[in-house]
C-alpha positions in Angstrom: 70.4 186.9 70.4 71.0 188.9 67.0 74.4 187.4 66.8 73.7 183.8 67.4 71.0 184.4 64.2 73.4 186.0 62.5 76.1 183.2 62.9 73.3 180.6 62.2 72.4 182.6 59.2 68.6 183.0 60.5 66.6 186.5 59.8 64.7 187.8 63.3 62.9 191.0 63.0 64.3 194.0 64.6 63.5 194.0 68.5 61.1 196.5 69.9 62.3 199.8 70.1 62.6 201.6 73.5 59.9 203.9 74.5 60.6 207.3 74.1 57.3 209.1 75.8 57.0 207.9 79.6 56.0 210.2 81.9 58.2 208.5 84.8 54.4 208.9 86.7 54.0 205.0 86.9 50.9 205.3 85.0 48.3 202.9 84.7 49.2 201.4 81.6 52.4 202.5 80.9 54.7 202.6 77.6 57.2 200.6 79.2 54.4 198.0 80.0 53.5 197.6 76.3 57.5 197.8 75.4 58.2 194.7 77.6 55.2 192.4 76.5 56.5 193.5 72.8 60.2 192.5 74.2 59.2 189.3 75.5 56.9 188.4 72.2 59.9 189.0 70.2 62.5 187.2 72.7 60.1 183.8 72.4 59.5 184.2 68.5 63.1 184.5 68.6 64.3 181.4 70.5 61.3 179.5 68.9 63.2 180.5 65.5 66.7 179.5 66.4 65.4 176.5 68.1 64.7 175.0 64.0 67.7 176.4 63.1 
């Protein structure tokens, strides 16, 4: 995704980085839970942005 933006000259924001602090417990409301609603908010925003490119 970073280098189709970059070939079209469009500016995303970095992606999400990875969670560093899980357990591996499976909590109830996990890092990784918040990490891929952030991944997918940034993978639309993304698309939506090379979409008007």
């Amino acid at each position: 995704m970073q280098q189709r933006a970059q070939a079209l000259g469009v500016e995303l924001p970095p992606p999400p980085e990875e969670p560093t602090t899980c357990c591996g417990r499976g909590c109830n409301g996990c890092v990784w839970d918040g990490f891929y609603d952030a991944a997918g908010y940034w993978w639309e925003e993304a698309t939506w942005r090379l979409e008007d490119a």
